[in-house]
C-alpha positions as CSV (number, residue, x, y, z in Angstrom):
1,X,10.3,-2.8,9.1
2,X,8.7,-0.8,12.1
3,X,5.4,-1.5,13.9
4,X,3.9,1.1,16.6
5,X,0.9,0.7,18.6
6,X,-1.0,3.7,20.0
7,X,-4.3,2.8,20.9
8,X,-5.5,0.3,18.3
9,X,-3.8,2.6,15.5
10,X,-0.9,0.4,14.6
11,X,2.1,2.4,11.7
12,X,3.8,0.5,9.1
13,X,6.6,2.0,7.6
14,X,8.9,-0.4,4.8
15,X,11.1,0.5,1.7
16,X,10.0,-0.4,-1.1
17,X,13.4,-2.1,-1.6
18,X,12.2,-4.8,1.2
19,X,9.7,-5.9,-1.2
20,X,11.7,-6.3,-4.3
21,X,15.1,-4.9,-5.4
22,X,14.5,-2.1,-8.0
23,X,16.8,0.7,-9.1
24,X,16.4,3.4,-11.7
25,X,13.5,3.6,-13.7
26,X,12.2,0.4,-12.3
27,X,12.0,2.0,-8.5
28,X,9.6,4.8,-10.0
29,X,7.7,3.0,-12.2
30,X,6.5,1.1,-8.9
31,X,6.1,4.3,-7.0
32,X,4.0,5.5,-10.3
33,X,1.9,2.0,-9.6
34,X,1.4,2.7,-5.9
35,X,0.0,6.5,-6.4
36,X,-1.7,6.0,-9.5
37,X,-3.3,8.5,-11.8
38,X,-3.9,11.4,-9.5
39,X,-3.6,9.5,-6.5
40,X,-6.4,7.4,-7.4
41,X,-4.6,4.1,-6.7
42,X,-3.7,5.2,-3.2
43,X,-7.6,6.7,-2.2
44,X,-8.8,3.7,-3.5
45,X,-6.5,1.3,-1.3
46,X,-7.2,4.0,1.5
47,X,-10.5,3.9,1.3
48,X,-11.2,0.3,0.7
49,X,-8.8,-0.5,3.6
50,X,-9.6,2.0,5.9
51,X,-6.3,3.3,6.1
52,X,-4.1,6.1,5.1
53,X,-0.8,6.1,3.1
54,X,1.7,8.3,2.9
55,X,4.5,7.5,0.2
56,X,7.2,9.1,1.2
57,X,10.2,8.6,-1.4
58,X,11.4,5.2,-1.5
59,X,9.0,4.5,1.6
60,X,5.5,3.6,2.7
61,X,3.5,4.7,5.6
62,X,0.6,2.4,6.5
63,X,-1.6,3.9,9.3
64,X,-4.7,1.9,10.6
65,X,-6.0,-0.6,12.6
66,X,-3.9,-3.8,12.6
67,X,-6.1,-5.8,10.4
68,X,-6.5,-2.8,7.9
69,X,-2.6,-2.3,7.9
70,X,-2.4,-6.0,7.2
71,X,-5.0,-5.8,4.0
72,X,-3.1,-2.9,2.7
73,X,0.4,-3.9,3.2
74,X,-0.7,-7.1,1.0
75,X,-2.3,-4.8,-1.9
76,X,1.0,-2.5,-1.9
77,X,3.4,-5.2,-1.8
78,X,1.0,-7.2,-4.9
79,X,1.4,-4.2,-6.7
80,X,5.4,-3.4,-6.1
81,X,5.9,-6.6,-7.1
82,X,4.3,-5.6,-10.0
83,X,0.3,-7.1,-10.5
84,X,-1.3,-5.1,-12.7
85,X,-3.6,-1.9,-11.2
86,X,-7.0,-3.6,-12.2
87,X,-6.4,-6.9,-10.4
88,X,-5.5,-5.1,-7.4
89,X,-8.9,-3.1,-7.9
90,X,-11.0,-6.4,-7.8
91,X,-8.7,-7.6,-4.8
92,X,-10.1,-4.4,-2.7
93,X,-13.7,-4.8,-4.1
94,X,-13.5,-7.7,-2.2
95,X,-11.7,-6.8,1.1
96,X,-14.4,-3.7,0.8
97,X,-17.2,-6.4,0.6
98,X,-15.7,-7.9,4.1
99,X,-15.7,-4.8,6.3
């Protein structure tokens, strides 16, 4: 777990081991979760959040203000730990709503 601050732009960077213990298959079906169909998952998070992602292997990079890195970090984490896609969608309707 790393946190940087330059200038209200705060990085995240975890494995996604941290969040749950996955090997195998299991470690890229979540990594298949987090991207999505064409990346749509990610935009989506990106966009709702104001944020950008990078998925790096077995890591994430969150980028963003410290609030936005907060809001994301939760929707990534909800869906490594497995929540289905769609309720993660209505989770960033709403965070959308806020800002």
């Amino acid at each position: 777990l790393s946190l940087l601050r330059l200038d209200n732009i705060y990085i995240k960077s975890f494995d996604i081991t941290d969040v749950k213990e996955l090997k195998g298959d299991h470690l890229s079906r979540a990594i298949g979760r987090l991207a999505g169909t064409k990346g749509r998952t990610r935009q989506g998070i990106e966009v709702s959040t104001r944020t950008r992602i990078v998925l790096a292997d077995h890591r994430v990079h969150i980028l963003g203000s410290n609030d936005s890195v907060r809001q994301a970090t939760k929707v990534v984490t909800d869906l490594i730990l497995g929540r289905p896609t769609s309720k993660a969608n209505k989770v960033l309707r709403a965070i959308s709503g806020r800002l």
